[in-house]
KETORBA-700870 format. One line per 2 residues: for each residue x, y, z of N, C-alpha, C. Coordinates in pm, whole numbers, plus 50000, padded with zeros to 5 digits. Layout:
KETORBA-700870
X:Y:Z:X:Y:Z:X:Y:Z  ...
This chain:
KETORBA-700870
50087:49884:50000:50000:50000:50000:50091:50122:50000  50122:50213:49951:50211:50297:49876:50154:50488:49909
50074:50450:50019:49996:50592:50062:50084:50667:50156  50118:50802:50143:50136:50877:50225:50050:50905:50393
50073:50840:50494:50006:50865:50636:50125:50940:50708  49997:51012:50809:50116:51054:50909:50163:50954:51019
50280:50971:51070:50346:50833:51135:50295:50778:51255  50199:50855:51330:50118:50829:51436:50031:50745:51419
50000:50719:51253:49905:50623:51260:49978:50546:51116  50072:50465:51102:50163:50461:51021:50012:50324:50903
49948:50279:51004:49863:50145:50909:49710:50196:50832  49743:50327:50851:49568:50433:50799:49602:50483:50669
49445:50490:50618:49491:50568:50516:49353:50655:50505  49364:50752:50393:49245:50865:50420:49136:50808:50393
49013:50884:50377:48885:50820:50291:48922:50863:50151  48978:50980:50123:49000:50972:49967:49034:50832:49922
49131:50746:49987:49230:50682:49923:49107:50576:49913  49034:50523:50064:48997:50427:50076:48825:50425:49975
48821:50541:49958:48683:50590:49867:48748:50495:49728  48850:50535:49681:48896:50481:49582:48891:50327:49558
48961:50281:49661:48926:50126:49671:48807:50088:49673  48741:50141:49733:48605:50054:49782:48476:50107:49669
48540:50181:49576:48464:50222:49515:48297:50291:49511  48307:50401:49645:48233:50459:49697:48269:50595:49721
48197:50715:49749:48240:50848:49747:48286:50869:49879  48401:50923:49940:48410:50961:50080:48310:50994:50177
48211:51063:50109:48086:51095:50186:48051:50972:50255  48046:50859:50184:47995:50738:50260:48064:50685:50305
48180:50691:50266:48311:50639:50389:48260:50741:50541  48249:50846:50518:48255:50886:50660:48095:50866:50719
47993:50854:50634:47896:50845:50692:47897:50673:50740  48008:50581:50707:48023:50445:50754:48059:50481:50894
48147:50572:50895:48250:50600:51018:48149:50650:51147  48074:50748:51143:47937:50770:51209:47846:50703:51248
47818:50604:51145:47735:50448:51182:47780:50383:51238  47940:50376:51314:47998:50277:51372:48004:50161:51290
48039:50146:51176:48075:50027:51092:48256:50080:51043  48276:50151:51109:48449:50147:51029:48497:50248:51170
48607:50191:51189:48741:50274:51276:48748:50372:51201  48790:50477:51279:48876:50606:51248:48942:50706:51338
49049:50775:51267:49145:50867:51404:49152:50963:51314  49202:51060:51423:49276:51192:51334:49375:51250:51441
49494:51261:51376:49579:51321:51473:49508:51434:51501  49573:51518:51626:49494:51631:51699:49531:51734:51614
49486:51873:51567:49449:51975:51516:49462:51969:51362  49364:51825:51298:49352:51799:51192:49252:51759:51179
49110:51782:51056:49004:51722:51055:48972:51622:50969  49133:51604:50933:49107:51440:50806:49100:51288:50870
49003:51226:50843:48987:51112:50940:49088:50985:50871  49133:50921:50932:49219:50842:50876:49155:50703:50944
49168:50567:50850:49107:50437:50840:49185:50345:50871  49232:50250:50942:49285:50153:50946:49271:50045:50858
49435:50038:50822:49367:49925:50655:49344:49778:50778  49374:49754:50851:49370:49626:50913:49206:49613:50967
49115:49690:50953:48995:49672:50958:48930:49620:50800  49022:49637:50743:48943:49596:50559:48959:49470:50561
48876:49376:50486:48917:49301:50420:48836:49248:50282  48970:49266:50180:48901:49275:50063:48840:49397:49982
48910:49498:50093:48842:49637:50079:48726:49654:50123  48655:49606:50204:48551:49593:50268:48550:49617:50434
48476:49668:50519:48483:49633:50624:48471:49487:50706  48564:49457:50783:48560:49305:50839:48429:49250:50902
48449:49144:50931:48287:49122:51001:48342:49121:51147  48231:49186:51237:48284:49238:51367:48323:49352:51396
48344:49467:51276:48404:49589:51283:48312:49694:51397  48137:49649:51338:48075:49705:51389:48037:49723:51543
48046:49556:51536:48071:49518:51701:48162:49566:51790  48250:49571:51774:48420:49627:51811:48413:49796:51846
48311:49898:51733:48273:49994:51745:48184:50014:51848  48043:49943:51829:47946:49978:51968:47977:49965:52090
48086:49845:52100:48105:49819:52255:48229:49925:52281  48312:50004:52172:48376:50140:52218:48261:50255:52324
48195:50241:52207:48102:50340:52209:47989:50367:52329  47998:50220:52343:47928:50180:52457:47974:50229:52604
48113:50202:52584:48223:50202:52729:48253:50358:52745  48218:50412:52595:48237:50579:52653:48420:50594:52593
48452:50508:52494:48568:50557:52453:48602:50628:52372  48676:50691:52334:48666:50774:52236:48731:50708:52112
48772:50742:51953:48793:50648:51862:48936:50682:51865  49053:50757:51878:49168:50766:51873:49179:50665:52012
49129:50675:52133:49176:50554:52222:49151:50416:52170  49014:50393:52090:48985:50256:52032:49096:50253:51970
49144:50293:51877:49275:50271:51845:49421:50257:51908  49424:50312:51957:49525:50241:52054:49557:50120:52143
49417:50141:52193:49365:49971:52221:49387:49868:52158  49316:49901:52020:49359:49807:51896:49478:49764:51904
49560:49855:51881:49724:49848:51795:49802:49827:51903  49748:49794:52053:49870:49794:52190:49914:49639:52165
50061:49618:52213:50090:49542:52217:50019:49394:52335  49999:49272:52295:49899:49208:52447:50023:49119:52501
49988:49168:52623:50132:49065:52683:50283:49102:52678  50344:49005:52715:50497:49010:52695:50545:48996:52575
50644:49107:52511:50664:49049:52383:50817:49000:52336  50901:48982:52454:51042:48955:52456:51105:49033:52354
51108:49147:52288:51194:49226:52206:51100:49192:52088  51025:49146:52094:50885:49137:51919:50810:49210:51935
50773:49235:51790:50642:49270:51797:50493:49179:51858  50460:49230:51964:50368:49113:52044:50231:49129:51930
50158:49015:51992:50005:49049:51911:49905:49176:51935  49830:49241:51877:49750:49328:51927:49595:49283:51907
49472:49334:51954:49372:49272:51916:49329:49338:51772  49389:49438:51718:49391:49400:51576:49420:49296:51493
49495:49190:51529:49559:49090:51499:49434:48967:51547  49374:48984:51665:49271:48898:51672:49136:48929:51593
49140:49032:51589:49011:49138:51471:49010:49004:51320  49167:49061:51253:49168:48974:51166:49146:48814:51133
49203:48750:51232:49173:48651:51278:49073:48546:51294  48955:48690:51343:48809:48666:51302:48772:48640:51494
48860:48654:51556:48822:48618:51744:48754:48751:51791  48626:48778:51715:48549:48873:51763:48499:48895:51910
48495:48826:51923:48420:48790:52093:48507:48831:52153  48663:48808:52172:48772:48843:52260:48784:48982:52218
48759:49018:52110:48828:49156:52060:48685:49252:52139  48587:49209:52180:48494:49277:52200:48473:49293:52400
48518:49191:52414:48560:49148:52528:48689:49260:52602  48750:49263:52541:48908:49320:52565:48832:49513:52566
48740:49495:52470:48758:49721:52405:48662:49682:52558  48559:49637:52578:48449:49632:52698:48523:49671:52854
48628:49602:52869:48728:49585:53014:48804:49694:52970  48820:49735:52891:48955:49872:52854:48949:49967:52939
């Protein structure tokens, strides 16, 4: 993936980009983002929302994305912390990169990933 992000969120990319892929107008990328069917961040004193490609698959949103969102939403988190959540390392990672529950997202271990944003 060959997109310019800023490094705070080094695995995002804009809705322009992702409008492109998914072959839909940004408008509905962000009106996805509002519905709680897609992640999004924006670094602070910027109003471009940026997407996590590790929520796509296929260019699509994953199954569970939505889930993963309400129970943020639910707990009162905000979406730059859902993200962090996401992307934290779980456990010990002896000098690796450890797993994150993005990594269980993909995976398809919805229940734990929903489990984990709920206790956050």
């Amino acid at each position: 993936m060959a997109v310019s992000t800023p490094s705070a969120y080094p695995e995002c990319v804009p809705a322009t980009w992702l409008g492109e892929r998914l072959a839909v107008d940004p408008a509905r990328i962000e009106a996805m983002r509002r519905a709680g069917e897609l992640i999004a961040v924006r670094r602070p004193g910027t109003t471009e929302w940026l997407y996590p490609a590790w929520q796509l698959e296929r260019w699509a949103p994953r199954s569970g994305v939505a889930r993963v969102v309400r129970a943020a939403r639910d707990a009162g988190i905000p979406d730059e912390r859902l993200y962090e959540i996401m992307t934290a390392p779980l456990g010990l990672t002896r000098g690796r990169r450890g797993r994150r529950l993005a990594d269980l997202l993909v995976e398809g271990r919805i229940d734990d990933v929903v489990a984990a944003v709920r206790s956050a």
